[in-house]
C-alpha positions in Angstrom: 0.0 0.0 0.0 3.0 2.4 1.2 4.5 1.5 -2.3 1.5 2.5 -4.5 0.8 5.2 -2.6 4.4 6.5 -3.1 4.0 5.7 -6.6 0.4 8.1 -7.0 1.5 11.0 -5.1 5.4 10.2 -8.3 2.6 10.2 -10.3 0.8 13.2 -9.9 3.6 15.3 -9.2 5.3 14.0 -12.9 1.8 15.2 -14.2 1.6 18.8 -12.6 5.6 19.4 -13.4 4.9 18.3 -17.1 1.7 20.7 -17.3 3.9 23.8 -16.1 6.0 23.2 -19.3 4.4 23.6 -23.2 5.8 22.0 -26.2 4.7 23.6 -29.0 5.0 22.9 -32.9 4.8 25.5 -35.4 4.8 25.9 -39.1 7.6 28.9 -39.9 7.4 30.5 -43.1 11.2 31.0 -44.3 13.0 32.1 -47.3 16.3 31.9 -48.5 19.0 31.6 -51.5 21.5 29.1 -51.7 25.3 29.6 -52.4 24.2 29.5 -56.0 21.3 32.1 -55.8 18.5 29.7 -56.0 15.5 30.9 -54.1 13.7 28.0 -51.6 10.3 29.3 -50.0 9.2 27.1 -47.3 7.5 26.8 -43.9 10.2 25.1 -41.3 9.2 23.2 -38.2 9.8 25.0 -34.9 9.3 23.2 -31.4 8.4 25.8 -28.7 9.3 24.9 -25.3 7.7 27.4 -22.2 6.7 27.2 -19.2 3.3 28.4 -18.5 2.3 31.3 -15.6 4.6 34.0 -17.2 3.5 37.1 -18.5 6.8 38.1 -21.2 9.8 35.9 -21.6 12.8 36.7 -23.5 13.5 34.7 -26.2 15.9 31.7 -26.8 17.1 30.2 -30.0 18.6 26.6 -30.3 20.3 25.8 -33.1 21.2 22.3 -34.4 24.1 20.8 -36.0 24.6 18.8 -39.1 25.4 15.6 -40.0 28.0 14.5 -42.5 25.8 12.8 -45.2 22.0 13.2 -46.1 20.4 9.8 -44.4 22.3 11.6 -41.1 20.3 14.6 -41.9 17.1 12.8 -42.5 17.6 11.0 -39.2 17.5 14.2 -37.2 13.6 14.2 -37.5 12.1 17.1 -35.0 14.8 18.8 -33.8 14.3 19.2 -29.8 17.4 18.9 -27.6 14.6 18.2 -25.1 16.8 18.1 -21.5 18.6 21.2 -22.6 15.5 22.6 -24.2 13.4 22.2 -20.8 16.3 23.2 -18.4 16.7 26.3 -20.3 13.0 26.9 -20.4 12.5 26.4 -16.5 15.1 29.8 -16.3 11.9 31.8 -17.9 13.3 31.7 -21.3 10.4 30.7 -24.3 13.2 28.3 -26.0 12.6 28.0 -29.6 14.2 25.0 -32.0 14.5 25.5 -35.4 14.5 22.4 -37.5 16.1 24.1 -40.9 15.7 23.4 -44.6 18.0 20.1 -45.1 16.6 18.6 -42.2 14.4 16.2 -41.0 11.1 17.2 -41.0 12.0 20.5 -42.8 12.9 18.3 -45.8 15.7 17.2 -47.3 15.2 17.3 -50.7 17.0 20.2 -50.7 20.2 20.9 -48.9 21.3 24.9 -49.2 23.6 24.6 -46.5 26.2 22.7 -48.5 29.3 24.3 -48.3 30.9 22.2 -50.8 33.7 19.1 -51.1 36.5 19.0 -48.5 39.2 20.5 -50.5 36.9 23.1 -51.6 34.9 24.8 -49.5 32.6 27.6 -49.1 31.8 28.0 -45.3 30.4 31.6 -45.2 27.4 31.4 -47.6 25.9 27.7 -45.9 26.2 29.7 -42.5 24.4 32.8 -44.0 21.7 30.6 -45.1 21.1 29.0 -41.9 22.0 32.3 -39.9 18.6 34.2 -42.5 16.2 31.3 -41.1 17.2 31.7 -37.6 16.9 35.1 -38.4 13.3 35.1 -39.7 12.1 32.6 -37.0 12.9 35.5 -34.2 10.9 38.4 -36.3 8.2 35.6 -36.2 9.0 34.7 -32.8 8.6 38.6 -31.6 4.8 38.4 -33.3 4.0 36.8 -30.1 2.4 39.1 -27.3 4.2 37.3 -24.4 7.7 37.5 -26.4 10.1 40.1 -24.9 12.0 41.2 -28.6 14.1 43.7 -26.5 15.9 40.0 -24.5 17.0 37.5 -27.7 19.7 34.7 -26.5 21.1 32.4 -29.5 22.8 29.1 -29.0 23.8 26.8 -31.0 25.7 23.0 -31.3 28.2 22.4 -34.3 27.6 23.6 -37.5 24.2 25.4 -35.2 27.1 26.9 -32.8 28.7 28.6 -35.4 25.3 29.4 -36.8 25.1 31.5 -33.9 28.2 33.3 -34.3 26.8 34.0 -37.2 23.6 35.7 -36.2 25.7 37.6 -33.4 27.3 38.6 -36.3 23.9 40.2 -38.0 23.5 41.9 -34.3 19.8 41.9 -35.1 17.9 44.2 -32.8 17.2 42.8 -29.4 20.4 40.0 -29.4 21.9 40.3 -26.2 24.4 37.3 -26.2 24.8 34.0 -28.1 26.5 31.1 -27.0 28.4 28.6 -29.4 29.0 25.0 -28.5 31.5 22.6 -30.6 30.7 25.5 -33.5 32.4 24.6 -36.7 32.3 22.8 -39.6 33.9 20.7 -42.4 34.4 17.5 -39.7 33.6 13.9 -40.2 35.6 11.7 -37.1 35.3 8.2 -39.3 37.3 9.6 -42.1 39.5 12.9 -41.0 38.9 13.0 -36.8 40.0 16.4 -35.5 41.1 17.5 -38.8 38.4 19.9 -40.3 38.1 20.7 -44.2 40.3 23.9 -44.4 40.1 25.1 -41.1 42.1 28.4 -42.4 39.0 29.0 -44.2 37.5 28.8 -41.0 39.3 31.0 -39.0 39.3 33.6 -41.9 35.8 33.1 -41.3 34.9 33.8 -37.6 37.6 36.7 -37.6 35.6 38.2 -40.8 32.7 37.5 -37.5 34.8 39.3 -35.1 34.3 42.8 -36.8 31.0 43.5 -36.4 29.7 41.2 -33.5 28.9 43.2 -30.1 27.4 41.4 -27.8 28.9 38.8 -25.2 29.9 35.6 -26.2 30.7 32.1 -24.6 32.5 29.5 -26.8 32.5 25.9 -25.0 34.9 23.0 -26.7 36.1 20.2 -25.1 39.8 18.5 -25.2 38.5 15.5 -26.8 36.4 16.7 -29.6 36.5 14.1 -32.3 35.3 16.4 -35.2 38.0 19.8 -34.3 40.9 19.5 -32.7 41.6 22.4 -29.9 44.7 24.2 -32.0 41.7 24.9 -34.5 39.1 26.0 -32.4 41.5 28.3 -30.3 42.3 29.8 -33.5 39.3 30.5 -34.5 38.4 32.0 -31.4 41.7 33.8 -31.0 40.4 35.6 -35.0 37.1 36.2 -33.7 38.7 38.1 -30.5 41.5 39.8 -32.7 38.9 41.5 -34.7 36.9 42.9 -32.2 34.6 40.2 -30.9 33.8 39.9 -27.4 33.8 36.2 -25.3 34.8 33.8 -23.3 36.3 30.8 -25.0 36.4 27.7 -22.5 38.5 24.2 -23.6 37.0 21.1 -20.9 38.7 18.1 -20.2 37.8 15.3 -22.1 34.1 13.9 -22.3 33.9 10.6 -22.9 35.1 9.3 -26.3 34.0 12.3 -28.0 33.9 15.6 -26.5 31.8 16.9 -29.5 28.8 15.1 -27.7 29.2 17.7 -24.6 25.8 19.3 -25.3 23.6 16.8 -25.9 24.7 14.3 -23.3 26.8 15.9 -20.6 24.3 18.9 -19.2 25.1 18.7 -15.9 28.6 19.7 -16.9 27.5 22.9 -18.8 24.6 23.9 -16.5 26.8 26.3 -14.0 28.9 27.4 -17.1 25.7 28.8 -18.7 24.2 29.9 -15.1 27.3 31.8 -14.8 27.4 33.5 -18.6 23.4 34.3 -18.3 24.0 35.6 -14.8 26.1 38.7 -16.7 24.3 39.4 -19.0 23.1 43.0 -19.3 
């Protein structure tokens, strides 16, 4: 009897928790030109996460990352990042998960992030592609009555972290931070680990960033990270900082067999480190 009625009272405290927290799914209009100037018009699937009882909340985006081939891409499905997305969401923020043209449920018949084959690539315009639909999804995002457009907070994992160095680099009107974790690109661990496609290119890149991004950063890598090696992340960093960005780049010990996983599995890890970086924010 003590066991089931331990197991109601589990049970109806799960339930009330769960109702304080939404999980929404919207249709976003989006449109944008590939690296080769071809238009694609679409609606993208967004999953809101908020808690209910607020009257504004600033806004959060959560960018994903990508995967090397097309049935990886396929796989992603709904983008959610669910434990991050909730833990983020129980701070106040409404966290909002763009699943972009490529992907999953967004489709992936078409694929204008490409940035081209490893010994010739075009980072810049597949992160201006992704960087316009994260970009339209907060003007739609700020439609909303209970969305506070003056508090916008981007973050991002992988190709989505420096997706949001991107945007930072936009400054659109209300971005007061953006947070990059494992951002890069060109990676594949079963064929090249550590060794991105042209990471000059790369660095060129996020220093080309550096120049007109304002706000506060935080970069988070790990020691481990089986797609970019640290020497290529700190310079990245290092060409973001030289040209005027502002942040916080932190390397972490290793986590597990591939540190590039750090988001998605190790939250508890990250938690104060984000705590810390919201804390200052103005």
């Amino acid at each position: 009897m003590r066991a089931t009625h331990t197991a109601l009272l589990c049970l109806l405290w799960c339930c009330a928790a769960s109702a304080q927290l939404k999980e929404e799914i919207l249709q976003v209009p989006v449109r944008v030109a590939d690296a080769y100037g071809k238009a694609i018009e679409r609606p993208i699937t967004v999953t809101v996460f908020q808690e209910a009882g607020r009257a504004t909340y600033p806004l959060l985006i959560l960018n994903h990352g990508r995967a090397t081939d097309q049935a990886g891409r396929y796989r992603l499905g709904r983008a959610r990042y669910s434990d991050a997305s909730r833990w983020l969401a129980s701070l106040g923020w409404s966290v909002w998960v763009p699943t972009r043209i490529g992907y999953g449920v967004s489709g992936t018949d078409e694929d204008p992030e490409d940035t081209g084959p490893c010994k010739n690539k075009r980072y810049e315009p597949g992160y201006a592609v992704a960087a316009e639909q994260v970009l339209q999804v907060i003007e739609h995002a700020k439609q909303r009555p209970e969305i506070d457009g003056k508090r916008v907070l981007v973050v991002g994992q992988s190709y989505g972290g420096a997706t949001s160095v991107t945007v930072a680099s936009r400054n659109p009107p209300g971005l007061i931070g953006a947070i990059n974790f494992a951002g890069g690109g060109g990676g594949d661990p079963a064929t090249h680990p550590g060794e991105p496609c042209m990471p000059a290119a790369l660095e060129n890149m996020f220093g080309n960033y550096g120049k007109t991004a304002r706000v506060p950063m935080l970069w988070v890598y790990t020691e481990n990270d089986q797609f970019f090696k640290p020497e290529y992340t700190r310079s990245w960093f290092e060409a973001f900082r030289k040209q005027g960005g502002a942040g916080e780049y932190l390397l972490l010990p290793p986590f597990r067999d591939n540190g590039h996983n750090l988001f998605a599995q190790g939250i508890e890890i990250w938690k104060p480190l984000v705590e810390r970086f919201l804390a200052a924010l103005p």
